[in-house]
N, C-alpha and C positions, 0 to 999 in steps of 0.2 A: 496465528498461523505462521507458518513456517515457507517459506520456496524452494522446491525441490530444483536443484540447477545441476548437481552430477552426482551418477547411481553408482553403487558397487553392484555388479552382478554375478556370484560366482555358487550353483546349485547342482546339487543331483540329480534332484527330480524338475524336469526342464517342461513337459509337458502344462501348457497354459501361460507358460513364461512369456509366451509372443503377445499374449493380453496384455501386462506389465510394460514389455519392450512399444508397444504400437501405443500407449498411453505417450509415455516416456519421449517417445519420438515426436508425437506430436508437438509438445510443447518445446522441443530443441533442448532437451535434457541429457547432456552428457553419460556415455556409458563407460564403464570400465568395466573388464572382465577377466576368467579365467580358460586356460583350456578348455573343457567342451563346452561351456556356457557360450564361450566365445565365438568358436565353430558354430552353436546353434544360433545364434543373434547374425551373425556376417552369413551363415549359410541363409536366412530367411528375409537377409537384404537389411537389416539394420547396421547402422554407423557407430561400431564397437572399436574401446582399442583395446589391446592388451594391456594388463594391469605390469606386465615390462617396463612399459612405455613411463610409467611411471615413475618407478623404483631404479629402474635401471641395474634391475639384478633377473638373472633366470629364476624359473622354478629346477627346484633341485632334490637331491635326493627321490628319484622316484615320484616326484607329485607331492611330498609329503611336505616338502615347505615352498609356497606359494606366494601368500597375501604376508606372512609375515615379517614384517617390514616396518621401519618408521613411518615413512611415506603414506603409507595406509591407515596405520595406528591414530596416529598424527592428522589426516585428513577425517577421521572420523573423530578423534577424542576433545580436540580443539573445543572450545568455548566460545563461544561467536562475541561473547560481552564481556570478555578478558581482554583486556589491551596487551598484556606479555604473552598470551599464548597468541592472537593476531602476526605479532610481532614476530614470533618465532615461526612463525607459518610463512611468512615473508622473508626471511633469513634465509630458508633451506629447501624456500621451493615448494610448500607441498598444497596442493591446491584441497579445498573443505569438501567432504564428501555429506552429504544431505541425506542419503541413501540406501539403505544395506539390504538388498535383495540375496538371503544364504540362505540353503536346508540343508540339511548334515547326511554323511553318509553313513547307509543303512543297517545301523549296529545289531539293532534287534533280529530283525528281520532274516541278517544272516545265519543269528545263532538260532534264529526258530526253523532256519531252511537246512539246520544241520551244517554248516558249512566247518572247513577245518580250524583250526586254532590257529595258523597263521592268517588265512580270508579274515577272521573275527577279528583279528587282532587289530589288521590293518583298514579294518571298517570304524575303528576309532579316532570318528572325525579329531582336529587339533584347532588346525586354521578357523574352520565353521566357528567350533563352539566360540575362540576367543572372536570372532569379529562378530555374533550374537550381541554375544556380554558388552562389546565395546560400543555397541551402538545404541544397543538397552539403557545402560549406563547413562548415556550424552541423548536421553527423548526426548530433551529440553528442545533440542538443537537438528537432532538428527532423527528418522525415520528407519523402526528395525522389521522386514518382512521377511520374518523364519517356517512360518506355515503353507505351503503351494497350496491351500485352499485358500488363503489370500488374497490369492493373484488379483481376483475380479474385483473385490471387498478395494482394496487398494486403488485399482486402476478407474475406479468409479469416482472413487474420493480425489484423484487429480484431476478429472474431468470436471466433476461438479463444482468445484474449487478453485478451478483454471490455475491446475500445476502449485497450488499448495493445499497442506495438509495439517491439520486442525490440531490442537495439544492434544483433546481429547483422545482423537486416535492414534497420535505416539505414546500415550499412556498405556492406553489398550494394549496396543502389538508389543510393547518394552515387554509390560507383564505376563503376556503371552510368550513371550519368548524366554523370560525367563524357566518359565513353566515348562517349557521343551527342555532348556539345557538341565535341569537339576532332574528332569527324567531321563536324560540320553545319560548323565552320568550315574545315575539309580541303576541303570540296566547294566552300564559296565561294571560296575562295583559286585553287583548279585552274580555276574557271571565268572569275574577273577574271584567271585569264593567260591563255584560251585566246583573250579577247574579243580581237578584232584584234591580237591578239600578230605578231609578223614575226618574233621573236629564236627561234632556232631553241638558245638556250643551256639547259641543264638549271636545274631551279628551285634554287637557294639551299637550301632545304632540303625535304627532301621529305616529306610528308603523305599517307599512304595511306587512303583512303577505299573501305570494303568495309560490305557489311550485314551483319546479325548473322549471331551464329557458329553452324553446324547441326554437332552431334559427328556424325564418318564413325561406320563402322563400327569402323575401327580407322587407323592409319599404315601407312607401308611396307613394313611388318613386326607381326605380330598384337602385339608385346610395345609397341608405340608408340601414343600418343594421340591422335589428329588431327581437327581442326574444319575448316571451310570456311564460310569469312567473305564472304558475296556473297549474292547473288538467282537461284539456279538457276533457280528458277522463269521466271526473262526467260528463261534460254537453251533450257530443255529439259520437259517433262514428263515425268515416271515415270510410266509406264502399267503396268510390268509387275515383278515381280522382287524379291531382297533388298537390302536397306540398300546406299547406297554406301558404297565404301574409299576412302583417300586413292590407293593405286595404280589404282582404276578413274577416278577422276576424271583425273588426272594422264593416261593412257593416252587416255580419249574424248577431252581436250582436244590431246591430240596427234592423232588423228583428224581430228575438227572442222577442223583445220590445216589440215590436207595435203588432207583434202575439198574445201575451199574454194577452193582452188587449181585445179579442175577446173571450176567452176562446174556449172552444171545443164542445158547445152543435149545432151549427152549419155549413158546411163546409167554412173555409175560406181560400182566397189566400192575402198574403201578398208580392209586388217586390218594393224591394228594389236599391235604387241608389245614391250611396255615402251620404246615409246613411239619405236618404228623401225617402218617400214612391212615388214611381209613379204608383202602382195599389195596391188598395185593392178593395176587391170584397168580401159578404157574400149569398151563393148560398143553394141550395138543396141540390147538389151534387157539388162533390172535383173539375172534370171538369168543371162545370157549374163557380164554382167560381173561376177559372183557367181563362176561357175563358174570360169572364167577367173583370177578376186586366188585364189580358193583354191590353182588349182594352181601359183601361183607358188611357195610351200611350207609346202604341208599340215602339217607334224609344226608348225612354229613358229604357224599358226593354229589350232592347240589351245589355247585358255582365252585368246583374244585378244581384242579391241575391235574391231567389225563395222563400218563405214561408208557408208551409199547418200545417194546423191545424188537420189534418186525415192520415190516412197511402195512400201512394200514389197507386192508383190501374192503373192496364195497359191503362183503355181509358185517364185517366188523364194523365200518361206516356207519351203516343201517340202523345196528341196535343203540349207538352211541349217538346219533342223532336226537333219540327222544330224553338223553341226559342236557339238564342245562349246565355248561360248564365254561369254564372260564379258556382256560390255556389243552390242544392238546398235543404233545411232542411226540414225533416217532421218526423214525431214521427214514421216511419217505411216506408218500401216499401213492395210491394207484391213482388214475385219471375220475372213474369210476367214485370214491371214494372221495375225492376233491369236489367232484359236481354235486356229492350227496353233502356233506359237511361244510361245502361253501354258501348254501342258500340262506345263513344266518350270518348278516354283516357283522356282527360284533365279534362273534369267538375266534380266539388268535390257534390259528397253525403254526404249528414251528416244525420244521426239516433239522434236524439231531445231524448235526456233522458225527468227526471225530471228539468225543468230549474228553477232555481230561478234566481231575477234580483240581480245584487248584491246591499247591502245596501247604501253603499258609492260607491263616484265617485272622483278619484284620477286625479291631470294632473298637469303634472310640469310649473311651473308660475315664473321667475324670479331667484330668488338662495334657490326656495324653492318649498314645495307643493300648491297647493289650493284642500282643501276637501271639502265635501258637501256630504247630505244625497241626496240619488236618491230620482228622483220625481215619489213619487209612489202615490201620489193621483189621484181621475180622480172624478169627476163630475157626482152622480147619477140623475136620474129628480127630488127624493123627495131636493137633495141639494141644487136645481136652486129657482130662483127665477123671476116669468113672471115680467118684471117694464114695457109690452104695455099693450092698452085694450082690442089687440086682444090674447088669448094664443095660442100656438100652438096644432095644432091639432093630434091624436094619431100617424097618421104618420109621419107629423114633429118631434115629438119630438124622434121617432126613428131615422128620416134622424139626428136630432140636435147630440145627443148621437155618435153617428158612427162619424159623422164630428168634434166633440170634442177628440176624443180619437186617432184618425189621428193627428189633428193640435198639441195633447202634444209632438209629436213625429218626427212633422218636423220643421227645423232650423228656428231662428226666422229674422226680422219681418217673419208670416204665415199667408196666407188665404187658408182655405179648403174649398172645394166646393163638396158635395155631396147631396146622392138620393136614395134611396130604394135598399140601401146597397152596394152601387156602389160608390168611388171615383169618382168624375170627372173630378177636379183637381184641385190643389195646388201652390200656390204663395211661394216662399220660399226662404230663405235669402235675405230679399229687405230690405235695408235701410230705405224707408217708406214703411207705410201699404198700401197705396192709391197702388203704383208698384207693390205689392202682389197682389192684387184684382185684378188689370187690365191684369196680367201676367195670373191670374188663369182663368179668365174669356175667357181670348183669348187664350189659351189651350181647355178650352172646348169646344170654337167654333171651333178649328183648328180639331180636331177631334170627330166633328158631334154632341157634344152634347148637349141638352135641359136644357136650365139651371132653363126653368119653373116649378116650385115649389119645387127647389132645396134649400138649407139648407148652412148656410155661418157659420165658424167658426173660430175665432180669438184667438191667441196666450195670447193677452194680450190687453187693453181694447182700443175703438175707441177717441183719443183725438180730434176727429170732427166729424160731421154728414156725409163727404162724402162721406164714403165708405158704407154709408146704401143708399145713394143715390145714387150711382153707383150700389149696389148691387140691388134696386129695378128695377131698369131701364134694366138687364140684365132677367129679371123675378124671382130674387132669392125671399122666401115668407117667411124664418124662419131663425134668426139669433142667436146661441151663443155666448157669450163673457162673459171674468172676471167680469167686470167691473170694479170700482172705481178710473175712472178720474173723472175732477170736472166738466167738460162738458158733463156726461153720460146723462147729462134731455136733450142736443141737442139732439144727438143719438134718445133718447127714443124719442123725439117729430117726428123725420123724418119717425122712424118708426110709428108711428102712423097717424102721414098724410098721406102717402105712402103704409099703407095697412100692414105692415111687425108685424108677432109676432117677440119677442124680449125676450131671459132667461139671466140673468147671473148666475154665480157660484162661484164669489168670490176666481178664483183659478188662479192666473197666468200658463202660460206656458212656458215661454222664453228657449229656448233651442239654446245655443253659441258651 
């Protein structure tokens, strides 16, 4: 253990500091401070000095240089079991700091508040980050508290301790705080390339920037560990339910996906299962489009992920209560609705803030990452392009549109099969295509539905005529696809003997 005998105090976020400060005081533990640190410790009756006092230099330029200083550096970086650095402490005055109570100021936060490019610029802490490093550095020695969720976690530990603090926990906090800085500088890095960037090339190397870690309930399987590193909180509220898993997250976020694709000018449901759509449905009303993604098939929305595009009102409630389901998301509930779907302690509610998808898509691949930008494009009808003689006609090309914007969002090989805004269903992760088609085809026959002048939509293009040949034979009458194999004139021919119109889009979809 170590003796805490004099603190640096110099923070942004000041709120619970007087926990830290009233430990601190207690044991006659010297304070140093800055500016408003300062003011709040001397305004709350604590025995602060200015970190002046010390250095015997002002803060200058605007606040922007402060703590940096020998005197400071030197108080912190010293070696307590060095007899030359002792020595040189003794030479020039500068008293050992034990210490370092900083949080950085608030980089991110401004660029997510929109603020202007000079506010951002000047929210790039300098002082912070290097008196972090310098006390991380020296945990041997020194004590580094960069998290204000800390505050108490610390002030407990000099208490229990009587004013010292355990190696253990200077390990802890070092590496925790290392953890802050190579994220606060992850986020300035992403944001001086986003500033008028034009190079559309991937960054040199990549820096992932996530908030802290929240443990799920468990991984993808109960025997696995799993954390979630971000700010749920911006995307969603839990209103109702138990802990999340790593597979309910992974699942609503495949939701959220495919929802957003539909936007909100009509009622839609979206259910989700293991992270393929087995009902979407676009209706008049929340129920109607409820009722409707169910029957696309019932057995596979057992213990699925729920998605409305409307605030869930009580008759919606009503018939979505006799579904056992896991997660259901929707951009609010009525009171109504809350009292009918809260009666089941387990199933989780989430309140859908503002979602954005996120830009990149991270996943560990060997002794490394692999990244990629999300696939955020989708297929408008002025983007397609008719290559039959038939085109499709107004309502096709709605059925084609809905069955495109499904197939971007389930695993590949895919075949979607829809209908006047009804799923009917879906082929998905088959090895061939041909097995996609016949799988989706005999889902719709297995629950009752017409697959007459129903609308076929492909991941990625047909390298042979069979699957327009299988799909006229089932009565499908309007096909989407990428295109560009070198066999697409088969394709187009079968459709043309065969009766079928036929768009491409030029867009793959492949989704692993």
């Amino acid at each position: 253990m170590i003796q805490i005998k004099t603190a640096l105090l110099s923070t942004f976020y000041k709120d619970g500091l007087n926990i830290v400060a009233d430990a601190l005081d207690q044991f006659g533990i010297g304070m140093i401070s800055t500016g408003g640190t300062l003011k709040y410790l001397q305004d709350a009756g604590f025995d602060a000095r200015p970190v002046e006092d010390l250095t015997q230099f002002p803060e200058m330029l605007g606040g922007r240089v402060k703590t940096l200083h020998p005197k400071v550096f030197g108080g912190i970086l010293n070696r307590r079991n060095i007899t030359e650095d002792q020595s040189q402490l003794l030479e020039f005055d500068i008293p050992s700091i034990d210490l370092v109570v900083v949080n950085l100021y608030p980089f991110d936060e401004t660029v997510q508040a929109g603020g202007s490019h000079e506010d951002i610029i000047e929210k790039i802490d300098i002082g912070g980050v290097a008196l972090i490093r310098a006390a991380a550095k020296n945990y041997q020695d020194v004590v580094i508290l960069a998290d204000p969720s800390d505050y108490r976690f610390l002030a407990n530990e000099l208490l229990e301790n009587n004013g010292f603090i355990t190696l253990k926990t200077r390990k802890h906090l070092a590496a925790k705080a290392f953890q802050i800085t190579a994220g606060y500088d992850a986020a300035i890095s992403q944001y001086l390339l986003s500033v008028d960037n034009e190079s559309t090339d991937m960054p040199e190397k990549w820096m992932a920037v996530a908030g802290p870690g929240a443990p799920l309930r468990y991984g993808e399987n109960p025997h696995q560990k799993a954390s979630f590193y971000g700010n749920l909180k911006d995307v969603f509220q839990k209103i109702h339910g138990k802990e999340l898993s790593y597979n309910n997250l992974v699942d609503a976020g495949a939701c959220c996906d495919l929802l957003a694709e539909f936007g909100i000018d009509k009622p839609t449901t979206v259910i989700v299962k293991h992270t393929n759509a087995c009902g979407v449905a676009v209706a008049e009303t929340l129920s109607e489009s409820y009722s409707r993604a169910l029957a696309c098939d019932p057995l596979s929305a057992f213990g699925g992920v729920i998605g409305m595009n409307k605030p869930v009102d009580a008759e919606t409630a009503a018939l979505v209560q006799d579904l056992f389901f896991e997660i259901l998301v929707a951009p609010d509930f009525s009171q109504e609705a809350l009292d009918i779907l809260s009666t089941k302690k387990n199933r989780i509610l989430l309140r859908l803030k503002d979602y954005q998808k996120p830009e990149w898509q991270v996943k560990s691949l060997f002794n490394g990452l692999l990244v990629q930008q999300a696939d955020s494009a989708i297929a408008e009808p002025l983007d397609c392009k008719v290559v039959t003689s038939k085109s499709p006609s107004d309502l096709e090309w709605r059925n084609l549109m809905f069955a495109n914007k499904i197939v971007k969002h389930t695993k590949s090989n895919t075949i979607v099969l829809a209908k006047d805004g009804i799923l009917l269903s879906s082929g998905t992760g088959q090895t061939s295509r041909v097995d996609a088609l016949k799988q989706a085809i005999q889902k719709a026959t297995d629950f009752g539905f017409s697959l007459e002048g129903a609308a076929m939509a492909s991941d990625a293009f047909f390298p042979f005529p069979d699957c327009v040949e299988i799909a006229a034979a089932a009565g499908i009458t309007s096909v989407i696809q990428p295109g560009g194999s070198i066999k697409d004139a088969d394709s187009v021919e079968a459709c043309n003997r065969l009766g079928l119109s036929m768009v491409t889009t030029g867009l793959r979809h492949f989704k692993h």
